[in-house]
C-alpha positions in Angstrom: -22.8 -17.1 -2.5 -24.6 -20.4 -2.4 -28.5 -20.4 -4.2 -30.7 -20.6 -1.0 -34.4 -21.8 -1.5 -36.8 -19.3 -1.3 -39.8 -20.7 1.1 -42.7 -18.5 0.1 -42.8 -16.8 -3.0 -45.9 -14.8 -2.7 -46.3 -11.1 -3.1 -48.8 -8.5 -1.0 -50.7 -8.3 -4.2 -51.0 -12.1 -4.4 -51.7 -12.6 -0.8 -54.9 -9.9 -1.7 -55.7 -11.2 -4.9 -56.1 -15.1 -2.8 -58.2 -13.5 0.2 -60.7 -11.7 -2.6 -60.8 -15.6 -4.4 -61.8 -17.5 -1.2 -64.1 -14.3 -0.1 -66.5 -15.0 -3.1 -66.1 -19.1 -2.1 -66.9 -18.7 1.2 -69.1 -15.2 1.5 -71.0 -14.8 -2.1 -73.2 -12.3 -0.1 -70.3 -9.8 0.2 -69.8 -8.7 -3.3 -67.8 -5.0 -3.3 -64.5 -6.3 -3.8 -63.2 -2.5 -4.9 -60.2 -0.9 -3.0 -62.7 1.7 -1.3 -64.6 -1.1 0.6 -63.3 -1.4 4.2 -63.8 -4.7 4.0 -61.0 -4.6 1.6 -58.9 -2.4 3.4 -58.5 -4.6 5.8 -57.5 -7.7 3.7 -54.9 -5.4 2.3 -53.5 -4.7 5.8 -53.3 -8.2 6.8 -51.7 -8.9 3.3 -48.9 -6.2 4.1 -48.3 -7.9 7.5 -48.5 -10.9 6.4 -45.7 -10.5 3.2 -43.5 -9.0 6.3 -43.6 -12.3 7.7 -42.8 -13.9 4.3 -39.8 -11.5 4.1 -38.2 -12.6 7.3 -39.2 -16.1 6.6 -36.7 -16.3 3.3 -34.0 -14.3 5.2 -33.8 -17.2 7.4 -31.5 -19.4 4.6 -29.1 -16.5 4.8 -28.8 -16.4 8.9 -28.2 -19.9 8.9 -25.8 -19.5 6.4 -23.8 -16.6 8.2 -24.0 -19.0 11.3 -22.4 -21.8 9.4 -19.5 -19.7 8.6 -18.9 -18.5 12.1 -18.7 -22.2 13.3 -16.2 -22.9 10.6 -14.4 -19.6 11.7 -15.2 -17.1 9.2 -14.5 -13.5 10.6 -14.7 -10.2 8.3 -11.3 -8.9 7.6 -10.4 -5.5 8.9 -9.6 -2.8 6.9 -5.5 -2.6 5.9 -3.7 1.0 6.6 -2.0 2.3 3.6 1.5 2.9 4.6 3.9 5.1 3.0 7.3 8.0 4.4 6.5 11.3 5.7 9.5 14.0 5.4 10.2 16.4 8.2 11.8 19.1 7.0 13.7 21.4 9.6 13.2 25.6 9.1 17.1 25.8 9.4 20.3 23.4 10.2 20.1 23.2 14.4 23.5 22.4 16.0 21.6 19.8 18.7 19.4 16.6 17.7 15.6 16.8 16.6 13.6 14.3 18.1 10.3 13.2 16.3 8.7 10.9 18.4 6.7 8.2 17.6 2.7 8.5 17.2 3.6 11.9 15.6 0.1 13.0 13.7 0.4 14.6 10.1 -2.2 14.7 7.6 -3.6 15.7 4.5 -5.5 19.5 4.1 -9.1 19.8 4.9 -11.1 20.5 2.0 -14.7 21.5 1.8 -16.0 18.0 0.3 -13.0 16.1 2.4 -12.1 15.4 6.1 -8.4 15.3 6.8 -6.8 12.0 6.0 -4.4 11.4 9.5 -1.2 9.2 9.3 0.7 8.1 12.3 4.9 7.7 12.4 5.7 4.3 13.4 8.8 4.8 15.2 11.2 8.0 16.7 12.9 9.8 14.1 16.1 11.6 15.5 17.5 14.1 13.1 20.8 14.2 13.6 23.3 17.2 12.8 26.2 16.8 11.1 28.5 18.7 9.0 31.7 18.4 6.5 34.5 16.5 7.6 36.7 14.9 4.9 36.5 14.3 0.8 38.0 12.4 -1.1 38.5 10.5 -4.5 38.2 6.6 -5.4 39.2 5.9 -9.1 37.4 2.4 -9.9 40.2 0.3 -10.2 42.9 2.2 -7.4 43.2 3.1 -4.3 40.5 5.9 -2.0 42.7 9.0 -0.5 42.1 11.6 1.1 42.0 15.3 -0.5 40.4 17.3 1.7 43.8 19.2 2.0 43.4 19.9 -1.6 40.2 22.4 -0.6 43.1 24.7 1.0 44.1 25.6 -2.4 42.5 27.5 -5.4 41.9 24.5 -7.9 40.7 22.0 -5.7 40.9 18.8 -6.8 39.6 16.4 -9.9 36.5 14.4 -8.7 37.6 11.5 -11.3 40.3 10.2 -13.2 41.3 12.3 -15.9 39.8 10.2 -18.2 37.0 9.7 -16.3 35.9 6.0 -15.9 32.4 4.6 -14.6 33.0 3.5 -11.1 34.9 7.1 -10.6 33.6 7.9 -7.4 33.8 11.4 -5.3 34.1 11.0 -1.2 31.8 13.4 1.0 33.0 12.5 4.7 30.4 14.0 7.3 30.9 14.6 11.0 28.8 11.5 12.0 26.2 9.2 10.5 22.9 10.7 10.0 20.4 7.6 9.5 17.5 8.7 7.2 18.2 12.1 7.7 18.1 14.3 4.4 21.3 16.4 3.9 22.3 19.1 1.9 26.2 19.6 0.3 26.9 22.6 -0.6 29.5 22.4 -3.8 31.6 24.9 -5.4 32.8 23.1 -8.1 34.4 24.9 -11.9 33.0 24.5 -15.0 35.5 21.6 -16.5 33.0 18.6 -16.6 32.6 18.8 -20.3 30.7 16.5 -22.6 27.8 15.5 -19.7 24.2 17.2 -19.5 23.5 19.1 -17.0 20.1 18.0 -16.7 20.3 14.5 -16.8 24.0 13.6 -15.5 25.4 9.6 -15.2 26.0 10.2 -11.3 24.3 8.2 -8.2 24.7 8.9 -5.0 25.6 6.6 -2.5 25.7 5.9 1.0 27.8 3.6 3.4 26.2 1.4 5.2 28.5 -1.5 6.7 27.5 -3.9 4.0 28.0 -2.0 1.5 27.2 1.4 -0.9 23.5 1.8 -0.8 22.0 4.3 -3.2 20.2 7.7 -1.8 17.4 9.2 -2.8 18.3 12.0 -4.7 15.8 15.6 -4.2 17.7 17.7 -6.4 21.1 18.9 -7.3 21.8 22.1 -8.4 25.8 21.5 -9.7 24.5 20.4 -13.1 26.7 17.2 -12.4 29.4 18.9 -10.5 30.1 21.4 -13.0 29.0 24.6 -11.5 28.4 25.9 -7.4 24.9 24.6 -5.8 23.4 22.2 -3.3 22.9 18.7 -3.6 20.0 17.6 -1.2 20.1 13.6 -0.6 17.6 11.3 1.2 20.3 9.2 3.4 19.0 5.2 3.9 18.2 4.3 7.6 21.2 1.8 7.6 23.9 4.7 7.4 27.1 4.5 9.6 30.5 5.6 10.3 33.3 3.8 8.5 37.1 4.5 8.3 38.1 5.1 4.3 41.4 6.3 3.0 42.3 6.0 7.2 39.6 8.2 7.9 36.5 7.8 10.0 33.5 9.5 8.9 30.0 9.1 7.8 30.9 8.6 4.5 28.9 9.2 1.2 30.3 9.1 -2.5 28.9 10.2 -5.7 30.0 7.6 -8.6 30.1 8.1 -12.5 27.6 5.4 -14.0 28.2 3.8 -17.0 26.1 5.2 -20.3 24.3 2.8 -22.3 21.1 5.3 -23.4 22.7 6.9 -25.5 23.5 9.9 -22.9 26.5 12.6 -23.1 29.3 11.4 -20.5 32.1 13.3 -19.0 35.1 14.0 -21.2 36.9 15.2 -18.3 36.5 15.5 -14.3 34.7 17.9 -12.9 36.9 19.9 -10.1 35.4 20.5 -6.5 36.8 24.0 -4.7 35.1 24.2 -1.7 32.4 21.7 0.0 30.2 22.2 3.2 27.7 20.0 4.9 24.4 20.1 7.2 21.4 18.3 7.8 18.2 19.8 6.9 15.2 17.1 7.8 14.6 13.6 8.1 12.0 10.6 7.0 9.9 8.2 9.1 7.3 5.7 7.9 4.1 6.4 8.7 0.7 4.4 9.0 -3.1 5.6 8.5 -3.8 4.8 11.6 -4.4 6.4 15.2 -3.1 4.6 18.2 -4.7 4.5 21.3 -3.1 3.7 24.3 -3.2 2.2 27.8 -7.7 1.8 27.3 -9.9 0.9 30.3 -12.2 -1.7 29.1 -14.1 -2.3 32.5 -13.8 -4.9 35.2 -14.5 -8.7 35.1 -17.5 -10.6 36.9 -15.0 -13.8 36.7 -17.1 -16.1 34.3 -15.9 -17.6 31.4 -15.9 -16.0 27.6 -16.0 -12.4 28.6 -16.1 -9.7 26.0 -15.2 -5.9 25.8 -16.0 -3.4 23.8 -13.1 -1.1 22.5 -13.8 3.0 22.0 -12.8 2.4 18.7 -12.7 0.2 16.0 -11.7 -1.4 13.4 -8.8 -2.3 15.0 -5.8 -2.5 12.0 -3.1 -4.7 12.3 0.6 -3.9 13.8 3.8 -4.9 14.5 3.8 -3.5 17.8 1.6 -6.6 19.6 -1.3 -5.3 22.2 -1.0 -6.6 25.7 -3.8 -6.5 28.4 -3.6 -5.5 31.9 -5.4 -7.1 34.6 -4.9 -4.5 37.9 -6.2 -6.2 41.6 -4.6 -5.9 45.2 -2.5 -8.8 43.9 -0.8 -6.1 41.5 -0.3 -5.9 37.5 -0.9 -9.0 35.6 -0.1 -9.2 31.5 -2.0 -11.1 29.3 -0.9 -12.5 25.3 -3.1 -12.4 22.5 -3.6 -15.6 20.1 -5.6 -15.6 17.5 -7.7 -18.9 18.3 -8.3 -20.6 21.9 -7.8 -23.8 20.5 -4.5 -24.3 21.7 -5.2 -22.7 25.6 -5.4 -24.2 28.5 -7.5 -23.1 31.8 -3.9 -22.0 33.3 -3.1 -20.1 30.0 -3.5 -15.6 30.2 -4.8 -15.3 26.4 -7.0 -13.1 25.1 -8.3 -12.5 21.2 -9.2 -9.2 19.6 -12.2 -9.1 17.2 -10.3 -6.4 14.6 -13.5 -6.1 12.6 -15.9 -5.2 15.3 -13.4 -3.6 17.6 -13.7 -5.9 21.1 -11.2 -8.1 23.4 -12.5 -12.0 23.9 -11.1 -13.9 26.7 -11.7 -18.0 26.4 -14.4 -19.7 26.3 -15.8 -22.9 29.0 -17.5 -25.5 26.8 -19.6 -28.5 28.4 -18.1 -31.9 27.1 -20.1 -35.1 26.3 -19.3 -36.2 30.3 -20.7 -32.8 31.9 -17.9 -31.4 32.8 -16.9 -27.7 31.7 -13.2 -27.8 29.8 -12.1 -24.3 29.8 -9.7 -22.8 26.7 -8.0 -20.0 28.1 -8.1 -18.8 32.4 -10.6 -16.0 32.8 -10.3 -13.0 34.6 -10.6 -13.0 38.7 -13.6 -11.3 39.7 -13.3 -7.2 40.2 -10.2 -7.3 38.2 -9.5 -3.8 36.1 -8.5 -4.7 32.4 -7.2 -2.2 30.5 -5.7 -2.8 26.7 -2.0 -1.3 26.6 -2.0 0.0 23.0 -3.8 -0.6 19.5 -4.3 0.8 16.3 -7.2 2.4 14.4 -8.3 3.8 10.9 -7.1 2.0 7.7 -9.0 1.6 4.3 -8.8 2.7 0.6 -9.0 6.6 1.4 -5.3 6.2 2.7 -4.2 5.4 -0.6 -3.3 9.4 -0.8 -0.8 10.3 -4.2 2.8 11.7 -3.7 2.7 15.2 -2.3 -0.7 15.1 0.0 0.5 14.8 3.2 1.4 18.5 4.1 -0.1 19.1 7.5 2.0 18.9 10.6 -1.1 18.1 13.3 1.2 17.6 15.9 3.6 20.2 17.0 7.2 19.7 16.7 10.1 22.1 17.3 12.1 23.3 14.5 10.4 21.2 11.9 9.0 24.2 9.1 6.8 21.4 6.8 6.2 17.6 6.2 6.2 16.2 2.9 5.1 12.8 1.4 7.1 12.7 -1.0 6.1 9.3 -2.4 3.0 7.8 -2.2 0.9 5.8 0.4 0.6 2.4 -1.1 -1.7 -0.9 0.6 -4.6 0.7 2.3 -8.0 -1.7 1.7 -11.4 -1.5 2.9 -12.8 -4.0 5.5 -14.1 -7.4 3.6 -18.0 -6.8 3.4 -20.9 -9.5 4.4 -21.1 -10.6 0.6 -17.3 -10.9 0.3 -17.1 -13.9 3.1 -19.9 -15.7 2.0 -17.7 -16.2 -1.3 -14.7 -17.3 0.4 -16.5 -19.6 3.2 -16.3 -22.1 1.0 -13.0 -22.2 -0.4 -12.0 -21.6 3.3 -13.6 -24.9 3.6 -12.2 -26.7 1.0 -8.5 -25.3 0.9 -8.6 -26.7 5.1 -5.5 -24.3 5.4 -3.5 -26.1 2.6 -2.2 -24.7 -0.3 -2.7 -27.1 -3.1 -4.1 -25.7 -6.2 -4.2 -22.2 -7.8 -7.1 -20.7 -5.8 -5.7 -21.9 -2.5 -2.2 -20.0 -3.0 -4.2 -16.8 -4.0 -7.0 -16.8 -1.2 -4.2 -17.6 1.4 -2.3 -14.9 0.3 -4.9 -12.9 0.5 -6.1 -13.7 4.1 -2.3 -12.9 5.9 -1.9 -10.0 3.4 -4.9 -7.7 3.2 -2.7 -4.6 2.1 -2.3 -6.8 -1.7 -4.8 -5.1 -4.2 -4.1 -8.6 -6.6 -3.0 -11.9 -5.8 -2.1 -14.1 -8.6 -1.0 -17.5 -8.4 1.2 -19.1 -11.9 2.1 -22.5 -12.1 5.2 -23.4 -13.9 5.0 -24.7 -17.1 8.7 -24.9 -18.5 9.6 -29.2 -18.0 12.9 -27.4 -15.8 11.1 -25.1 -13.7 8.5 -28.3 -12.9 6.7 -28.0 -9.2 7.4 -24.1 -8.6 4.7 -21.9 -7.7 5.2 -18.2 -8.5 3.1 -16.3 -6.6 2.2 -12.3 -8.2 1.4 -9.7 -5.9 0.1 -6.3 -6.7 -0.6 -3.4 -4.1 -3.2 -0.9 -3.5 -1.9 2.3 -5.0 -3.7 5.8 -6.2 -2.5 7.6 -9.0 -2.7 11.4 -10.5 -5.9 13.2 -11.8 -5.5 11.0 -14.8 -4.5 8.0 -12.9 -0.8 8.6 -14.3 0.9 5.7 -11.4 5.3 5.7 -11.0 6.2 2.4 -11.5 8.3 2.1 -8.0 4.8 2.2 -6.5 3.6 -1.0 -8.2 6.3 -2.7 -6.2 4.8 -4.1 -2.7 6.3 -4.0 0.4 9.0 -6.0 1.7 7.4 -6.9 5.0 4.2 -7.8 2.8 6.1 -10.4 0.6 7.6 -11.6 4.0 4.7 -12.6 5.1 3.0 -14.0 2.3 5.8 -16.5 2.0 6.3 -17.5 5.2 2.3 -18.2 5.4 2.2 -20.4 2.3 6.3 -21.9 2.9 4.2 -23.7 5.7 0.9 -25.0 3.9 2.8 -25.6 0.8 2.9 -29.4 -0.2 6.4 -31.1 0.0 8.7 -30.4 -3.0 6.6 -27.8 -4.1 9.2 -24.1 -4.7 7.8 -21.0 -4.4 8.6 -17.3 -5.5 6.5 -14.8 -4.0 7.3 -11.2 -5.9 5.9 -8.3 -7.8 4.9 -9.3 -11.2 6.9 -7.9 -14.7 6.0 -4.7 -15.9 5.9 -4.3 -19.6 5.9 -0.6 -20.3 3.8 0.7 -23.3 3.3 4.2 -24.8 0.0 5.3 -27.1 0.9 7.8 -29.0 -3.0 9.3 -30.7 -4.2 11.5 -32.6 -7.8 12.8 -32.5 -9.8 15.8 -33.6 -12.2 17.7 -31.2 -15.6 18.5 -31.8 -16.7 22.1 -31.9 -17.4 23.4 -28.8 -15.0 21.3 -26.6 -11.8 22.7 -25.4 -8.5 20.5 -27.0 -6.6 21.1 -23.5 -10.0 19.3 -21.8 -10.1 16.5 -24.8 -6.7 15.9 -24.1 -7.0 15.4 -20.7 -9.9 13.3 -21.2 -8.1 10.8 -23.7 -4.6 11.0 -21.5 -7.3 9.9 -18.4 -8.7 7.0 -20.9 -5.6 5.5 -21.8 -4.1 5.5 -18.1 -8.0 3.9 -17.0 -8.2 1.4 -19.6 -4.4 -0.1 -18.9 -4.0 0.3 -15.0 -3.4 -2.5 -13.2 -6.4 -2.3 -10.2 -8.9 -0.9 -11.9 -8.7 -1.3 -15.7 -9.1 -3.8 -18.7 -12.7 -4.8 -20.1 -14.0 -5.4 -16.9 -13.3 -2.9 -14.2 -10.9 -5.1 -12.1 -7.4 -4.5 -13.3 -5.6 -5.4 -16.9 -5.5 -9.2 -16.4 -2.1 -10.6 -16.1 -0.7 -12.0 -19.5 -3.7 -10.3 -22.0 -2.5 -8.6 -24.8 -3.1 -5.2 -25.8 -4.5 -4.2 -28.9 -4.7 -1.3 -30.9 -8.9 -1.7 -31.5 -9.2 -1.6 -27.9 -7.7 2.1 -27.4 -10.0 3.0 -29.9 -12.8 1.5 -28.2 -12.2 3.6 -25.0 -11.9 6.6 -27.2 -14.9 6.5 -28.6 -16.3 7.1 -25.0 -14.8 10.2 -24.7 -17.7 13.0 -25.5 -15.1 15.3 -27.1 -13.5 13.1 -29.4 -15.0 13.4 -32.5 -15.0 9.8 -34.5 -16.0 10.9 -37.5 -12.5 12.3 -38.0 -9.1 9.9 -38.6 -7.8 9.2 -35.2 -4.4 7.7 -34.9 -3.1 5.4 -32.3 0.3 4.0 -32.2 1.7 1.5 -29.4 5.4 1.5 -28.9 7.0 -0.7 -26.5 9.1 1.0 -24.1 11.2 0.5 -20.8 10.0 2.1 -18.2 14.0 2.3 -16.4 15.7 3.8 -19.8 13.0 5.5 -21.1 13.7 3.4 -24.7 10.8 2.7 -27.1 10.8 0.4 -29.9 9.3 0.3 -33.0 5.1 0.9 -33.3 3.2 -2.5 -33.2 -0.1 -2.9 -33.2 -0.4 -5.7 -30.6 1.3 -6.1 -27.6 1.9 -9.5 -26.6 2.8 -10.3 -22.4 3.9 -13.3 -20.7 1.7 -14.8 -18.4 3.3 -13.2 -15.5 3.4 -9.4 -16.6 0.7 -7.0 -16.6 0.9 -3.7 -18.9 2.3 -0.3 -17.3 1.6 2.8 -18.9 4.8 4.9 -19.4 4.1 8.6 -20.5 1.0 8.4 -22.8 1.4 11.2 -25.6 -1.6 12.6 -27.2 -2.2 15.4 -29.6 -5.6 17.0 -30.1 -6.4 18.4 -33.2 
């Protein structure tokens, strides 16, 4: 915010004290000057008034101010709605289609501090039944067939090789293509998988897709890697379709033996399938935090110029689904298109704007030119006219931001569907930009001119097309080969556990957010200039500490406390020394854990407290040997992977 001047710096006590001096200049008769004389009590009065108007007075900078920035275009961001996948599981396998449609309402539970937090699916969700149809075996380096024959005997067949090889791969054929449907194979398969655990087997599961294997999201398998009967429940990407394999058509989905390079068991020889069975069991949707209201009456026009409506509900949020408006007369149904500016319309042209922050529809303005005349951006609504606003969206900020697992309430009610699940979290919701917030970025607004040229204009023009990025960080290159690229770091609003604990596949921001940053600054880049817009490097770090309680505090409540400390100090929105996030490329330091420790009430510092910070990768689970300083690139930012603490 720029320092504004202020124009009268006296107080209601210095106004009095002033009157009192030129009251014994100009009146040396009247000489009670104490608080109980009424002569007094007035002059206070007129002192409180008075220091009103000085109030307003100095608020006048500011207004003018606020003014500037509208003329320059300044308007307050909307909030962003978190978005995340909501889970419809059905209460059995139905032999006809579900249909979920879209504008479906779930939500979080009421609590007695908390109001229901409501998401909205963005699209239809049709779970589709399907059931077995073929299986089959692809060795990595032969030929698919076809075995399902096989199941008409006693031993089945091998899933793998005999020697089973990584790229082994066992063929599930379904009765159709179920499109992010979640499906449950039921296996009987013997006990001759040897050498692999149970709990942790070197299988993925994979669906076809027309371009290739995409991997599924596995909910659980009971098998123990295909060595015992049990059901394997899969999460089946949105892209799957039928495809002929070994000359059969089907919806097909494989399971394929990963090579070990953790140091995991592997098989030793092939599991054997007996028997195998197939249904579909629920299906995911994305969802938004955000209500849409359709097909709104906002009035009729009086036919002048620069007409605005207020909408039932605001802010509005933005969506992919673009509003229309509806102007109804005798003449019939007329649709208008939004723009985001008039600057560009023409008296002939059916525009309109919405104001997302304050909730209302604009229609262009007429503005008198130097000559007199009135030049008009945008036609205006005929006189009488009904508008009406076909659809838009409401809701959005922070609160949206809910952890894996909240979303459990099914609001609207849909047939056959027992529960709903989140079962990852909502990631991107942000609060609407406050008055102080603008005031900062008026100015670069102004400077930037839409261009991206230096370091602060990449970052605040990130941030005004992507509101759903928590951080925006702009690096410059500084290897002589990599000379004139831009890498552009983007981190997204995301909530964690009670101690903040955060999976690192929810640091990762959305594909359509990336999207659009980079298409925004691919056209106000300068010429020769290469950009990467993408999630920053995540260097995983365990603390391993050791601390003694003090009497009177419970060691599971000290242990929570120090497991909360080390996940706050390290996160990536809200840590590091000053509340705003780890900053990208700082190293992390041993003396700085015990800093935060010594915050904790039940720690007790007069005992030896050890703290040990191990490397680690957050995909293997691999941890390196104890340093005491962790050094990051200038593009990274710290992740905490499974902090260990022991109280004593």
């Amino acid at each position: 915010m720029l320092p504004a001047p202020n124009l009268d710096d006296r107080t209601f006590q210095g106004l009095v004290d002033e009157a009192k001096r030129l009251v014994q200049r100009r009146c040396p008769e009247w000489t009670d000057h104490n608080v109980s004389d009424p002569g007094v009590t007035l002059i206070e009065a007129f002192a409180q008034m008075v220091d009103q108007l000085i109030y307003r007075l100095n608020r006048v900078p500011d207004l003018n101010y606020v003014k500037f920035l509208e003329l320059i275009g300044v308007e307050l961001r909307p909030p962003a709605a978190a978005r995340g996948a909501v889970t419809f599981w059905l209460s059995s396998p139905q032999p006809q289609p579900v249909l979920v449609r879209a504008g479906t309402e779930v939500a979080t539970p009421r609590t007695d501090i908390h109001e229901p937090i409501v998401f909205t699916t963005g699209q239809d969700l049709e779970i589709i039944p399907c059931s077995f149809s073929r299986a089959g075996a692809a060795p990595v380096d032969g030929t698919p067939a076809d075995l399902t024959t096989a199941l008409a005997g006693k031993n089945g067949f091998p899933c793998f090789q005999e020697v089973p090889t990584p790229g082994d791969a066992l063929l599930i054929g379904l009765s159709d293509a179920v499109p992010s449907c979640a499906v449950t194979i039921r296996l009987n398969c013997s006990v001759s998988g040897a050498g692999v655990d149970p709990r942790h087997p070197p299988l993925v599961w994979e669906a076809w897709t027309g371009s290739g294997w995409t991997e599924c999201d596995l909910d659980k398998d009971d098998t123990g890697g295909l060595n015992k009967a049990g059901d394997v429940v899969i999460h089946v990407p949105p892209q799957h379709e039928t495809s002929i394999i070994a000359r059969q058509r089907a919806g097909w989905i494989r399971c394929r033996l990963l090579p070990v390079d953790d140091g995991r068991p592997t098989y030793t020889a092939s599991p054997r399938v007996l028997s195998a069975s197939a249904f579909t069991i629920g299906g995911t949707v994305p969802m938004l935090h955000a209500e849409v209201v359709r097909h709104e009456l906002l009035g009729r026009s009086d036919g002048t110029p620069g007409q605005r409506f207020a909408l039932k509900r605001r802010p509005v949020v933005p969506s992919e689904e673009p509003s229309t408006v509806e102007l109804t007369d005798e003449n019939g149904v007329e649709s208008w298109e939004p723009v985001t500016s008039f600057a560009d319309s023409t008296e002939t042209d059916r525009h309109f704007r919405i104001d997302a922050f304050s909730g209302g529809v604009q229609f262009g303005p007429a503005v008198r030119t130097a000559d007199g005349r009135l030049q008009h951006y945008g036609a205006a609504p005929r006189s009488g006219t009904s508008i009406a606003i076909s659809s838009y969206r409401t809701g959005g900020g922070r609160r949206g931001n809910v952890a894996r697992g909240q979303v459990r309430v099914l609001k609207t009610s849909v047939p056959y569907v027992a529960r709903v699940e989140n079962r990852a979290p909502a990631i991107g919701g942000a609060d609407a930009e406050t008055l102080d917030e603008a005031k900062v970025r008026g100015p670069m607004l102004l400077r930037s001119r839409g261009r991206a040229v230096t370091v602060e204009d990449f970052e605040e023009l990130a941030r005004e097309v992507a509101p759903d990025a928590a951080r925006v960080h702009c690096v410059p290159a500084t290897e002589a080969a990599d000379a004139g690229g831009i890498r552009v770091l983007v981190v997204p609003h995301v909530s964690g556990d009670s101690v903040g604990r955060i999976r690192r596949d929810d640091l990762i921001p959305p594909e359509g957010t990336l999207e659009r940053i980079t298409q925004t600054l691919d056209e106000r880049r300068l010429v020769g200039t290469r950009l990467l817009v993408a999630p920053p490097e995540y260097v995983g770090l365990t603390a391993v500490v050791d601390v003694s309680a003090r009497s009177r505090f419970e060691p599971e409540e000290v242990k929570e406390g120090v497991l909360k400390a080390l996940y706050d100090l390290l996160h990536p929105l809200t840590g590091g020394p000053d509340g705003t996030g780890w900053p990208f490329g700082r190293s992390v330091q041993s003396h700085e854990v015990h800093a935060a420790l010594a915050r904790i009430p039940g720690v007790d510092m007069a005992q030896e407290i050890s703290v040990a910070l191990f490397p680690a990768d957050p995909v293997t689970g691999r941890r390196s040997a104890p340093v005491q300083r962790l050094d990051l690139p200038a593009t990274a930012l710290v992740f905490s992977y499974e902090h260990q603490v022991r109280v004593r």
